[in-house]
Every structure is written in C-alpha cells, then in structure tokens.
C-alpha positions, 0 to 999 in steps of 0.5 A: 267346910267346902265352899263357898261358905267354908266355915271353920270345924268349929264353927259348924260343931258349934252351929250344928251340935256335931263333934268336931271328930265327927266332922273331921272323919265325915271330911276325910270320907269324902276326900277319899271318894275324891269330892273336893273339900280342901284340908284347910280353910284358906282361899282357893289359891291356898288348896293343895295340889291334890285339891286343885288337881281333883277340880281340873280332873272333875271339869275337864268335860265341862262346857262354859255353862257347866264350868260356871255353875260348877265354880259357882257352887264350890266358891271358885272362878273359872279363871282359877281352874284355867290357871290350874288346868295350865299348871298341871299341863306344864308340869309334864312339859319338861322331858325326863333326865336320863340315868346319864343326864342324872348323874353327871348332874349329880357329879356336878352337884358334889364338885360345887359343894366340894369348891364351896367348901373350899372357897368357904376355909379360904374365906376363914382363913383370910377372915383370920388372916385379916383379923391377925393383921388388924391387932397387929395394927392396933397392938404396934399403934399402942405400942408407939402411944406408950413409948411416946414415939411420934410417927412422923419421927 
C-alpha cells in the first residue's frame, strides 16, 4: 500500500492472505495517526493535498541527508517535497477579501451573468431572425422557379 512498492489492496490480500477489509481499516487507522499511506495507488504526483501537505509538515525539520533517506523510503524525490513545500507556502500568499471586496465581487459576478443572459436572447433572436430570412430567401427563389420568372427580367 505505501511506497515504494505501492502494490494494490488486492494485491497484498492475494500475496498475504489478509481481507482486503482488513487492509482498508489497517489503511484508514494509520491515516488517522497522520502516517502517509495515500488513498490511491497513483504516482506521488496523483497524492491528494492532505497527503502531500502530511510530507511537507513531517520534513520541514529535516536536513539533506534525512530528506533523502526519508524520500527514499516513501518512493519520493526531495524534488517533489520541495516543489510541495513551495505550493503550500504560496497558498497562503494571496491576502484575504474583506466583506466589501467580497461582495462587490459578488455584485459584479450577477451583473455578468445578468449581460450574458442578456446577449444570450439577443443572440436567439437574431439566430431566429436570420433563420426567418433564410426561408424567405429560399421560399421567393422556389417561388421565382415555379412561376418561371427569370431573375434578370
């Protein structure tokens, strides 16, 4: 289940004899005790936030060497933990809208949608408009077609 193996539920059930309910409560306990054993079976990359958010907390202290040894046991690169360790620190780099900021952002959220709902029916009705004129078109061509009339009369 965790790295770097990262063998499926089944697999394991299979290999170990072991429920694979088992497997899934035993996997659920230690993420409650904050060990990192991703939900999923995916690459490093496909981990969750709280997963990857667990990493950056458990080596903030580390030095190189203990970064190293601590990726090396969990399938990671000290790239990655860098690289997630940045993402949770600009996370908190955009300052907080005040009540007033939010809601005149609101106000200016429902005047858009109001003007595209309004440039959406204009948008039908010339649709309509142009559709009428094009059977008109058609209709005075047929027209001219049955009663013979040459259009350069």
């Amino acid at each position: 289940m965790s790295p770097p193996h990262r063998q499926s539920v089944a697999q394991i059930s299979a290999e170990l004899g072991i429920h694979v309910i088992t497997l899934y409560k035993w996997r659920k306990a230690w993420r409650l005790q904050g060990e990192v054993v991703p939900a999923t079976q995916k690459d490093p990359e496909g981990w969750g936030p709280a997963d990857k958010f667990t990493v950056v907390l458990e080596t903030a202290g580390l030095n190189a060497t203990e970064l190293g040894g601590y990726c090396r046991e969990r399938g990671l690169f000290p790239e990655q933990v860098d690289r997630w360790r940045q993402a949770a620190q600009d996370a908190n780099a955009q300052p907080l809208l005040t009540m007033a900021d939010q809601k005149d952002l609101q106000k200016r959220h429902q005047e858009d949608q109001r003007e595209i709902k309004r440039l959406q029916q204009e948008l039908r009705r010339k649709d309509k408009a142009l559709a009428e004129a094009a059977a008109l078109l058609i209709a005075s061509k047929k027209i001219q077609a049955y009663w013979g009339e040459d259009e350069g009369d």
